[in-house]
N, C-alpha and C positions, 0 to 999 in steps of 0.2 A: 394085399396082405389081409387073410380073415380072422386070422388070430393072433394077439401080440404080445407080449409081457409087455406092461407100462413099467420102465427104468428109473423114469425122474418124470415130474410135473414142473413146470412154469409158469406163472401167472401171463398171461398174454398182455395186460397191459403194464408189465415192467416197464421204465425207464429203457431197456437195453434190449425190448421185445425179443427174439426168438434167438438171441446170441448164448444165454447162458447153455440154453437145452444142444443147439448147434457142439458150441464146446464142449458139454458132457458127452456127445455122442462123437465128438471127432477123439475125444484120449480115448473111447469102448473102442473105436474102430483102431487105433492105434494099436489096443493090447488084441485084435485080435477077433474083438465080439462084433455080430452083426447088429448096427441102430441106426435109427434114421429119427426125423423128428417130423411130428403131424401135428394140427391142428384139431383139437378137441374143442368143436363150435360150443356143444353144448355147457360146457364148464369152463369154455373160455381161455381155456389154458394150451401152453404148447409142452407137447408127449414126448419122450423119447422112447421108444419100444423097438425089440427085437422079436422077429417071429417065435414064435410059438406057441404054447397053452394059454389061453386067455384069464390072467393072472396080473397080482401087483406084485412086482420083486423091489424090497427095498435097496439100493446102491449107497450106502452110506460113508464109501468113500473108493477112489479112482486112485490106482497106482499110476504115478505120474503127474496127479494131479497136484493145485498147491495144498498147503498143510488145512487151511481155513475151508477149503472149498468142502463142505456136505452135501450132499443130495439126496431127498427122501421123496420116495414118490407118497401121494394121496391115496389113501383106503378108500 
């Protein structure tokens, strides 16, 4: 993939490393949207991106998801 919207950020050394990013991309694939999750060595963090324009898209919140759960990605 050479271009990607970044959907959500994770800090890679979570307590719960790459599961939260995992989850936000398994409820996008649920409704539909294409996401997967990568590894961002250099900021350390785990991505969830879908193809496209190379772009931040905020997801500030997941139908389906719980009431608590946000997700912002980094600028």
């Amino acid at each position: 993939m050479k271009h990607a919207q970044v959907l959500g950020t994770f800090p890679a050394g979570s307590p719960r490393g790459s599961w939260p990013a995992e989850e936000l991309a398994e409820r996008l694939r649920s409704q539909g949207r294409a996401a997967e999750v990568v590894m961002d060595l250099a900021t350390d963090a785990f991505l969830v991106v879908a193809p496209g324009p190379a772009e931040v898209v905020h997801v500030d919140t997941v139908e389906a998801a719980p009431a608590q759960a946000q997700y912002t990605a980094a600028s």
